[in-house]
Biopython code that builds the backbone (N, CA, C, O; Angstrom):
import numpy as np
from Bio.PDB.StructureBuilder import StructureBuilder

atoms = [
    (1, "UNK", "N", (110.308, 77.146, 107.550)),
    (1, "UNK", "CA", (109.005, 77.209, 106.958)),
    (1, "UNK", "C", (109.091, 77.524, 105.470)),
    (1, "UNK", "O", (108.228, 77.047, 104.732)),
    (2, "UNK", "N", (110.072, 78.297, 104.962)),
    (2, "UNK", "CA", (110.679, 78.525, 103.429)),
    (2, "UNK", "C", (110.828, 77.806, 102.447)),
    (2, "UNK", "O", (110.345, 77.709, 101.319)),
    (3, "UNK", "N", (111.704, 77.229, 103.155)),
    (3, "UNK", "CA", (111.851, 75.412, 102.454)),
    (3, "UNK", "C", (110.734, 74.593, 102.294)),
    (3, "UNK", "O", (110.604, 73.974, 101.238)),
    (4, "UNK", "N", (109.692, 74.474, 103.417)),
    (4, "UNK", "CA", (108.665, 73.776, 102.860)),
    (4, "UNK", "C", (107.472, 74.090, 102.340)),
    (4, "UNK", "O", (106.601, 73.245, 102.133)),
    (5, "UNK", "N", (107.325, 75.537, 102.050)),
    (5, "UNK", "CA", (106.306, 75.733, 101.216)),
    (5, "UNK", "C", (107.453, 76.048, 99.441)),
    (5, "UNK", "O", (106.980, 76.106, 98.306)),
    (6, "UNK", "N", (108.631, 76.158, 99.745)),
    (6, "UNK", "CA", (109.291, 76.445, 98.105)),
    (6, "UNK", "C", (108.772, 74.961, 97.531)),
    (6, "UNK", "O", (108.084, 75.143, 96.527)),
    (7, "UNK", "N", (108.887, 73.697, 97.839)),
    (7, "UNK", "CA", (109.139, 72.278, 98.112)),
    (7, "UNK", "C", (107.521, 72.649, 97.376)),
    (7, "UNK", "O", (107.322, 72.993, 96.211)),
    (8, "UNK", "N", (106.760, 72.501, 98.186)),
    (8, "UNK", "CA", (105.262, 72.213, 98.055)),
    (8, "UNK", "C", (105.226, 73.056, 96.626)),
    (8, "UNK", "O", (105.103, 72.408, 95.586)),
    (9, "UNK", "N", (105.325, 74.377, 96.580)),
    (9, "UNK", "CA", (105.354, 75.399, 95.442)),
    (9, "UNK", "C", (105.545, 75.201, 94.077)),
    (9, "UNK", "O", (104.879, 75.580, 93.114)),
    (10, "UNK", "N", (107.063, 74.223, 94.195)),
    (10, "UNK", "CA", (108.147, 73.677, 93.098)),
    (10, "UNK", "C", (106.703, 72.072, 92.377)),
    (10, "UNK", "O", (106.495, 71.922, 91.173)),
    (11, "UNK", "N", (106.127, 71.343, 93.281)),
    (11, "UNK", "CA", (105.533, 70.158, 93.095)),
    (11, "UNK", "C", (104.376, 70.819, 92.494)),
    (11, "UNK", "O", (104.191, 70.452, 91.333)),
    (12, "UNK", "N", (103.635, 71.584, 92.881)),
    (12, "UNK", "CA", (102.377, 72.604, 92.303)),
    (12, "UNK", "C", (102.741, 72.845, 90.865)),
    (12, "UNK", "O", (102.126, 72.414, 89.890)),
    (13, "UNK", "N", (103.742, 73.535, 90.863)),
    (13, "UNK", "CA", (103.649, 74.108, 89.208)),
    (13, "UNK", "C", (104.675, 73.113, 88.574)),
    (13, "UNK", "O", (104.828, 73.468, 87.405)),
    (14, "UNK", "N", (105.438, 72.020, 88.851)),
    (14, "UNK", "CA", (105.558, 71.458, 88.088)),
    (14, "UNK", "C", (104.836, 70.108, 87.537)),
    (14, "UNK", "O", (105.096, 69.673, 86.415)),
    (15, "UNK", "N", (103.959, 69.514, 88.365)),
    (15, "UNK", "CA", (102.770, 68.697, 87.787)),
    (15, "UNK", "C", (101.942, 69.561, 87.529)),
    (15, "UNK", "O", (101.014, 68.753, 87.493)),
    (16, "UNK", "N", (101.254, 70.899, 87.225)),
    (16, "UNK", "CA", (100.397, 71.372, 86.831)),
    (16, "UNK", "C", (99.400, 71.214, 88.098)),
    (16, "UNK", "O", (98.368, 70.914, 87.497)),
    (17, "UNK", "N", (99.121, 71.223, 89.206)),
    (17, "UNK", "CA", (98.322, 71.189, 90.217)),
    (17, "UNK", "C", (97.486, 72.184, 90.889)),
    (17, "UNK", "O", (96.629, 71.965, 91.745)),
    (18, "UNK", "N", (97.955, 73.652, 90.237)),
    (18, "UNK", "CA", (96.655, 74.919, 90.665)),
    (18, "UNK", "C", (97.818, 75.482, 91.927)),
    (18, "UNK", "O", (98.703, 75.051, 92.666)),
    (19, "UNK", "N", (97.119, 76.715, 91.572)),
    (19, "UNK", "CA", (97.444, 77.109, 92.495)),
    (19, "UNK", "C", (96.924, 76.951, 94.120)),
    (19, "UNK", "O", (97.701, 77.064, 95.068)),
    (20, "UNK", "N", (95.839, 76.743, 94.224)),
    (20, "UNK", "CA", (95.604, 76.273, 95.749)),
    (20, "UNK", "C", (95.969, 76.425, 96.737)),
    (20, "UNK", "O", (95.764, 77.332, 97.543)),
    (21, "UNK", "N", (96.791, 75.193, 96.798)),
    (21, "UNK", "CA", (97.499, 74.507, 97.820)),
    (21, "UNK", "C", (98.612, 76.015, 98.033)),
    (21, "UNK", "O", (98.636, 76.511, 99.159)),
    (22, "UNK", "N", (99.159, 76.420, 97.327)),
    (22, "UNK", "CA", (100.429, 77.669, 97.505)),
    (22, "UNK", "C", (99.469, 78.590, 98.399)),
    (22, "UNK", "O", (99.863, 78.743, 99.555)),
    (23, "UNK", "N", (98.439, 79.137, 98.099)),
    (23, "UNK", "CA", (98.160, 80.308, 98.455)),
    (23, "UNK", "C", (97.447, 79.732, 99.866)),
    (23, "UNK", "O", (97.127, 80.620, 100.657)),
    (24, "UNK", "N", (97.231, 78.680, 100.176)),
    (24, "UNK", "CA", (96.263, 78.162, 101.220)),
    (24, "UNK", "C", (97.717, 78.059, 102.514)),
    (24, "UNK", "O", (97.798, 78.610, 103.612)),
    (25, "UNK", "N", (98.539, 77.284, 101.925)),
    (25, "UNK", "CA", (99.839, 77.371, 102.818)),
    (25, "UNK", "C", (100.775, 78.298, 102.959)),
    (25, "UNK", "O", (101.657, 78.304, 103.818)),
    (26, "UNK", "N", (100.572, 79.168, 102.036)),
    (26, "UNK", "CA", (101.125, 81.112, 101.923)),
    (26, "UNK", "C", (100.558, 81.116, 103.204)),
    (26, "UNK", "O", (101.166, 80.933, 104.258)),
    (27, "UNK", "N", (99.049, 81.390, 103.023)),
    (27, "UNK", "CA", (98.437, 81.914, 103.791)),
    (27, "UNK", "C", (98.815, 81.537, 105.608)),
    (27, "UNK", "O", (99.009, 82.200, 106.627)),
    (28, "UNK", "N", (98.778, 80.375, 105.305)),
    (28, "UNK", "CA", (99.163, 79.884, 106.373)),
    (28, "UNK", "C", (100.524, 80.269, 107.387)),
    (28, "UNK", "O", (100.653, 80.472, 108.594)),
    (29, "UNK", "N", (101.332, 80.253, 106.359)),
    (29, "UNK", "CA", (102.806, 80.468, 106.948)),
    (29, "UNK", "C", (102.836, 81.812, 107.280)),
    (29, "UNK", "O", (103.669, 82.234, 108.083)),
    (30, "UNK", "N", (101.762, 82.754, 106.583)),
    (30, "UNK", "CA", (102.176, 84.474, 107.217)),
    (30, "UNK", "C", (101.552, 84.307, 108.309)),
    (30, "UNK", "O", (101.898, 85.131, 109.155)),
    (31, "UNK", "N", (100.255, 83.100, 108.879)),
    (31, "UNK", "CA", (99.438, 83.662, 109.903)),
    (31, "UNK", "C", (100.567, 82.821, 111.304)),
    (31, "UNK", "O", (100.628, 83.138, 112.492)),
    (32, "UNK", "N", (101.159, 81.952, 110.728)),
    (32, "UNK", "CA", (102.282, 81.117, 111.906)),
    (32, "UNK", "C", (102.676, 82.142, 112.700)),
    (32, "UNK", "O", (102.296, 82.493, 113.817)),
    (33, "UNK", "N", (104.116, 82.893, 111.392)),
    (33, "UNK", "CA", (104.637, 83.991, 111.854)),
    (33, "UNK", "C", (104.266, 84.692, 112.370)),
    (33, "UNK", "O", (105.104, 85.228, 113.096)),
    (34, "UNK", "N", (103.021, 85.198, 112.451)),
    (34, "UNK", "CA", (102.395, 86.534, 113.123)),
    (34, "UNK", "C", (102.480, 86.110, 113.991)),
    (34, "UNK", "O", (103.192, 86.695, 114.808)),
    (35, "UNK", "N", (101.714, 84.613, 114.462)),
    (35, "UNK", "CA", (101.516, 84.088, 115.832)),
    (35, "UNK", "C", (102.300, 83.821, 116.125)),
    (35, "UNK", "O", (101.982, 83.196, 117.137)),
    (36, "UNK", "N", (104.075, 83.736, 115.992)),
    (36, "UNK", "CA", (105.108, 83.240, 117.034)),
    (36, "UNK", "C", (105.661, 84.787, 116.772)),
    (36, "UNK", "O", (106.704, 84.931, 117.410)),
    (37, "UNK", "N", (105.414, 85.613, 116.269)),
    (37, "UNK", "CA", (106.116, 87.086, 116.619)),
    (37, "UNK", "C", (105.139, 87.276, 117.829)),
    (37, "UNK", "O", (105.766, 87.380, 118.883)),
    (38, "UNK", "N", (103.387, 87.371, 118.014)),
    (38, "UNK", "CA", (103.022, 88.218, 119.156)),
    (38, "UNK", "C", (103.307, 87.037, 120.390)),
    (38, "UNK", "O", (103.288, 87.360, 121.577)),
    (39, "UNK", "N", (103.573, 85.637, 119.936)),
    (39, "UNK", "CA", (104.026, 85.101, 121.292)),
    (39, "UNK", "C", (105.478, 85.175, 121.696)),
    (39, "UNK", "O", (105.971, 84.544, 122.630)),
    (40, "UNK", "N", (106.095, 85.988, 120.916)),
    (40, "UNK", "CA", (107.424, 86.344, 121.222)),
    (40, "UNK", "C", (107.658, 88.079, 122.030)),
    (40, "UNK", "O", (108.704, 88.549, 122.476)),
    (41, "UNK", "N", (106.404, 88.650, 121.990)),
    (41, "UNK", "CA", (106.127, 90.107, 122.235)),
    (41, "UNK", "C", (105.882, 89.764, 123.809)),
    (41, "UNK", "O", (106.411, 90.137, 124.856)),
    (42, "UNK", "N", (104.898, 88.936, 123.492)),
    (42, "UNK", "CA", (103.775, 88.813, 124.630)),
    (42, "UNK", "C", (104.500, 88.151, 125.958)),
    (42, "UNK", "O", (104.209, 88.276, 127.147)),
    (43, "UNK", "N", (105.492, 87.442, 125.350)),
    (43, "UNK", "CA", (106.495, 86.313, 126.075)),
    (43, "UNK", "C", (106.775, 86.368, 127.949)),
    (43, "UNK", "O", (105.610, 86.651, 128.228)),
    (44, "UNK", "N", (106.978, 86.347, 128.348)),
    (44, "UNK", "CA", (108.073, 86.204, 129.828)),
    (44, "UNK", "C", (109.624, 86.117, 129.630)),
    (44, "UNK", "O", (110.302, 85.131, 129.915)),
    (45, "UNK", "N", (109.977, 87.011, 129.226)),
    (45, "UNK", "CA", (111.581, 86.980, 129.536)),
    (45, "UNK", "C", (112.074, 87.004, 131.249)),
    (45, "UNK", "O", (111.719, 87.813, 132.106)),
    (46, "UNK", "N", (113.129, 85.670, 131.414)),
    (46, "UNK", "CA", (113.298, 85.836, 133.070)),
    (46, "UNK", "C", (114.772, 85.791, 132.631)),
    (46, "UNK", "O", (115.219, 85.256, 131.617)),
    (47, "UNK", "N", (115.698, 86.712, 133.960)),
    (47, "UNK", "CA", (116.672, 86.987, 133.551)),
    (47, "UNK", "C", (117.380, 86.865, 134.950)),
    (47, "UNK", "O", (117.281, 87.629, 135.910)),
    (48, "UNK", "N", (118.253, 85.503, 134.802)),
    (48, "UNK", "CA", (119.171, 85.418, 135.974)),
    (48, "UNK", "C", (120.343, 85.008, 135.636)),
    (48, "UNK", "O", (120.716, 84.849, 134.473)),
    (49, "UNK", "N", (121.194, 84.751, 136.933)),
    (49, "UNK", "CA", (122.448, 84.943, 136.575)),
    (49, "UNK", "C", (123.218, 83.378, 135.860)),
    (49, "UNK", "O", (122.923, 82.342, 136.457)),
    (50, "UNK", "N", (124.071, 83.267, 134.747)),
    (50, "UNK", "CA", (124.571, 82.067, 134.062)),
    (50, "UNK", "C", (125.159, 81.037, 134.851)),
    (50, "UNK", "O", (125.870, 81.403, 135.786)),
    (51, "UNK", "N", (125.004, 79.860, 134.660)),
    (51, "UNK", "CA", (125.600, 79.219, 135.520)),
    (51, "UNK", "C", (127.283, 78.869, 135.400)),
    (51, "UNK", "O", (128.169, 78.505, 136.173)),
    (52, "UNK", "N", (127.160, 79.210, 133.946)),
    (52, "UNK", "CA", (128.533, 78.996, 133.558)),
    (52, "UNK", "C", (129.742, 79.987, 134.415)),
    (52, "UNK", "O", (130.822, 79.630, 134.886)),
    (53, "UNK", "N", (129.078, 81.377, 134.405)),
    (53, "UNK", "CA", (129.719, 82.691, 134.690)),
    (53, "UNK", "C", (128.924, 83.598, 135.289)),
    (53, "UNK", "O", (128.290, 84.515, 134.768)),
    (54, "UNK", "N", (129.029, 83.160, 136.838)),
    (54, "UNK", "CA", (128.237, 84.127, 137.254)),
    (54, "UNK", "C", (128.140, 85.501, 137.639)),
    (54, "UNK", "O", (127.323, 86.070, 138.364)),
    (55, "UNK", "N", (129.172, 85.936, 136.987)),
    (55, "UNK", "CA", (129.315, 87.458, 136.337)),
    (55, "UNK", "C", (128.447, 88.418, 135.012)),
    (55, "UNK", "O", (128.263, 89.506, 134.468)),
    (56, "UNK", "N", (128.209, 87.294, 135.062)),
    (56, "UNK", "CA", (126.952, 87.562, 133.745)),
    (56, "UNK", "C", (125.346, 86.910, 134.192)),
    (56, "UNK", "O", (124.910, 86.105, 135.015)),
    (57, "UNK", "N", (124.778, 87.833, 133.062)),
    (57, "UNK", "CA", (123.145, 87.285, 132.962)),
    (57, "UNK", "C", (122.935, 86.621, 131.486)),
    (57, "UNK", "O", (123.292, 86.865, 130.334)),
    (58, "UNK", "N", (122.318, 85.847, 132.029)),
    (58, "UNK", "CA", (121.496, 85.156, 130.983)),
    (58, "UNK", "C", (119.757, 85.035, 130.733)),
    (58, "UNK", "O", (119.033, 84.646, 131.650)),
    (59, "UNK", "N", (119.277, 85.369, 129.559)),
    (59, "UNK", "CA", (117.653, 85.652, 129.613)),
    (59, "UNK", "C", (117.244, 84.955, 128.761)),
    (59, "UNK", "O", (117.579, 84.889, 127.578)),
    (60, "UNK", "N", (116.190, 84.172, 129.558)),
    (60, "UNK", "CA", (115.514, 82.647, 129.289)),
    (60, "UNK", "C", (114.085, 83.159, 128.758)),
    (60, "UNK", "O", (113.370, 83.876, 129.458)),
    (61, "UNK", "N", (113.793, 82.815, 127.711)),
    (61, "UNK", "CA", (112.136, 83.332, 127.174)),
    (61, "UNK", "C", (111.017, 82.149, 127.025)),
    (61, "UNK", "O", (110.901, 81.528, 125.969)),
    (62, "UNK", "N", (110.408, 81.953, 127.884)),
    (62, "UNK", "CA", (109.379, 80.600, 128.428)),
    (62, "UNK", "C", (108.714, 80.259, 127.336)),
    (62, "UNK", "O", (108.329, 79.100, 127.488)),
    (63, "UNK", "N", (108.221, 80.896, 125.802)),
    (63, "UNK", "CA", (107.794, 80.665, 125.014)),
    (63, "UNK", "C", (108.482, 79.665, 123.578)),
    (63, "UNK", "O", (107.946, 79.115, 122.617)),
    (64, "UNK", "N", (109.436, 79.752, 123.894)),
    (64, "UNK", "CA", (110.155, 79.135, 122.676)),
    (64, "UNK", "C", (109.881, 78.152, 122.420)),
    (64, "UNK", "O", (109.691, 77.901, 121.230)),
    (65, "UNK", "N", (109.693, 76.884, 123.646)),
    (65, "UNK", "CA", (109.386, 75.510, 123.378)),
    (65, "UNK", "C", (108.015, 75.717, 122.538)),
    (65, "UNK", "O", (108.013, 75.099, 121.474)),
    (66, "UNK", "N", (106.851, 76.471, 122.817)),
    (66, "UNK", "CA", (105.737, 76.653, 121.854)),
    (66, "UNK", "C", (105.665, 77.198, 120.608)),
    (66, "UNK", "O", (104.719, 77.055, 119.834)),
    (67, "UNK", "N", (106.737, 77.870, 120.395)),
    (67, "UNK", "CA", (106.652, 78.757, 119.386)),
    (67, "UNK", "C", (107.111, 77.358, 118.304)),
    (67, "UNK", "O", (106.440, 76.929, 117.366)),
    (68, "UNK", "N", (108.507, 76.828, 118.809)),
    (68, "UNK", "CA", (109.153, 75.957, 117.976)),
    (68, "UNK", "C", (108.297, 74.772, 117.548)),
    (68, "UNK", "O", (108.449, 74.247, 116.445)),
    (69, "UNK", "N", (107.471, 74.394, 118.361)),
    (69, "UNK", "CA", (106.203, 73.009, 118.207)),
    (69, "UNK", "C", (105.111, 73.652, 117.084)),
    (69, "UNK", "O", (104.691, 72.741, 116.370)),
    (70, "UNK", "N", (104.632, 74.748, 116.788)),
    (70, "UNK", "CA", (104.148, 75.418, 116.228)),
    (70, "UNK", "C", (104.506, 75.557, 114.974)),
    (70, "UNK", "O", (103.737, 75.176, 114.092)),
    (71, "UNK", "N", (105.899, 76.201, 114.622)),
    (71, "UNK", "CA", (106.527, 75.748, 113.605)),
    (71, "UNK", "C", (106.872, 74.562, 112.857)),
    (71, "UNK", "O", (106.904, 74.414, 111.635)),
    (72, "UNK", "N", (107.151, 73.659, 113.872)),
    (72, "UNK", "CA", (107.429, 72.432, 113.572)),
    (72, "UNK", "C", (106.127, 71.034, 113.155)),
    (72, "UNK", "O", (106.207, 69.866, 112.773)),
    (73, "UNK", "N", (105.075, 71.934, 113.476)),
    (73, "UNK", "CA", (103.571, 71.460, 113.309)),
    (73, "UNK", "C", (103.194, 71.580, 111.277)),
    (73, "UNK", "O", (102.868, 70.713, 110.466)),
    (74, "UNK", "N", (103.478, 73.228, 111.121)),
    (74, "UNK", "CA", (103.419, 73.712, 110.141)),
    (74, "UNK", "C", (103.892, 72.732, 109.341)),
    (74, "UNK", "O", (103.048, 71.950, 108.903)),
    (75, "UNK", "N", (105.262, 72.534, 108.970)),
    (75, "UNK", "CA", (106.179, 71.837, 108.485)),
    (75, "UNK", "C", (106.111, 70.641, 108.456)),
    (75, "UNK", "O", (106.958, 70.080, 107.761)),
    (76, "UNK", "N", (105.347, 69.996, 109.005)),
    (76, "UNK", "CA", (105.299, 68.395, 109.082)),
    (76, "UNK", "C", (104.119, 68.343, 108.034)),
    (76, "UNK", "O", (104.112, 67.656, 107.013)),
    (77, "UNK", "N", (102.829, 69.443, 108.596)),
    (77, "UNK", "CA", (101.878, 69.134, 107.716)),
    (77, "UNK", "C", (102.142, 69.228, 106.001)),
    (77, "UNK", "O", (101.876, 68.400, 105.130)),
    (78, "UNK", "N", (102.760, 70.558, 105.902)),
    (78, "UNK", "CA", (103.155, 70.547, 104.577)),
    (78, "UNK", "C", (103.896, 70.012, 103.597)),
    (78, "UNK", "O", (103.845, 70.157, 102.376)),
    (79, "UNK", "N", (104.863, 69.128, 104.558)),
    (79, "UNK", "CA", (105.058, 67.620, 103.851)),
    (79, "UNK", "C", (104.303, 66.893, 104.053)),
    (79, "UNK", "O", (104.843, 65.827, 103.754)),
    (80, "UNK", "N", (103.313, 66.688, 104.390)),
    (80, "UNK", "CA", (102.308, 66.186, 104.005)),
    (80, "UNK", "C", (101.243, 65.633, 103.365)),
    (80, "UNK", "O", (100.649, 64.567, 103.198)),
    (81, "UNK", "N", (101.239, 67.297, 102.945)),
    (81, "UNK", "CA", (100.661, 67.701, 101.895)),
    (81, "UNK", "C", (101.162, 67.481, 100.496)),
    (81, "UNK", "O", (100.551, 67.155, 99.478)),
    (82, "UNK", "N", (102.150, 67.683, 100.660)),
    (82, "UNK", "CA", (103.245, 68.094, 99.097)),
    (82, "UNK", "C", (103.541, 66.455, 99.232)),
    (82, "UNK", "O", (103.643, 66.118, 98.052)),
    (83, "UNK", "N", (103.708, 65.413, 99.940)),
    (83, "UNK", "CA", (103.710, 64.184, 99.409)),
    (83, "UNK", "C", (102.612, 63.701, 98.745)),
    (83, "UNK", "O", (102.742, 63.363, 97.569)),
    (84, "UNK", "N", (101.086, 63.571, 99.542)),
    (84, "UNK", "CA", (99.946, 63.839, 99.012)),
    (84, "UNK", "C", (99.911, 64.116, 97.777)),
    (84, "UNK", "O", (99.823, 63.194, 96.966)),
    (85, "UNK", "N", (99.968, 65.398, 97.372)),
    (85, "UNK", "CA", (100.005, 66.009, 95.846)),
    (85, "UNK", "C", (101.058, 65.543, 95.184)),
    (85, "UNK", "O", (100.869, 66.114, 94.111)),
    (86, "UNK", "N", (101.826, 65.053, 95.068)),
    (86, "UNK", "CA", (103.224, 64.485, 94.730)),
    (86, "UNK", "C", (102.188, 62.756, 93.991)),
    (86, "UNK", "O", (101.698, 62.596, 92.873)),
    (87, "UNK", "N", (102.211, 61.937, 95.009)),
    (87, "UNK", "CA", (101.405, 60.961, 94.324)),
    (87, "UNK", "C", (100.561, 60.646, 93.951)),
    (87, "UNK", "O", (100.565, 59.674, 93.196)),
    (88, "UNK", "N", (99.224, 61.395, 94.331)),
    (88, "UNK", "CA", (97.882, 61.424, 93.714)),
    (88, "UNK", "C", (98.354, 62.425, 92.382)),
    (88, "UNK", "O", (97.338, 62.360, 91.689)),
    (89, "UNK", "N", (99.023, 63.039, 91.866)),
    (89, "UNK", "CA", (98.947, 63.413, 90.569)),
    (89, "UNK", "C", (98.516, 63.586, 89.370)),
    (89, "UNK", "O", (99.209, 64.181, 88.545)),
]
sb = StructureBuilder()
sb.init_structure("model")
sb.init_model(0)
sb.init_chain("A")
sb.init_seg("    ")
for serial, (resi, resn, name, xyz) in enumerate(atoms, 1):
    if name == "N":
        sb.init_residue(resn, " ", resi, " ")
    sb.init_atom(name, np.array(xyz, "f"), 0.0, 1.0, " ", f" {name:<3s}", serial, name[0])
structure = sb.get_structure()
């Protein structure tokens, strides 16, 4: 998520484009995080034994596939965006 708001950030102040767009997708990226930390709190951890070694456990957390689509939502849009602002210039 770092990378694509530095990206978007770097295109902002170097065409002269306002701040905006930074603080709108700031904003954004702290409220992601919050939301894949409390769905990481909130989660289902299930914990059985590895298949590799079944002397050991292994703990599977049911949320990840959402958390990661979530992130990966973020990130698409904000290239998006930053292409957007990139050629309308």
């Amino acid at each position: 998520m770092i990378p694509s708001l530095a990206i978007l950030t770097y295109v902002c102040t170097k065409y002269q484009l306002g701040n905006g767009p930074i603080r709108t997708f700031g904003i954004a990226a702290v409220l992601v995080l919050l939301l894949v930390a409390l769905l990481s709190a909130a989660s289902n951890i299930i914990v059985v034994r590895c298949t590799d070694d079944p002397s050991q456990f292994c703990e599977y957390n049911d949320s990840v596939p959402f958390m990661a689509t979530i992130v990966a939502i973020y990130v698409i849009v904000t290239g998006f965006r930053t292409r957007h602002l990139w050629v309308y210039r």
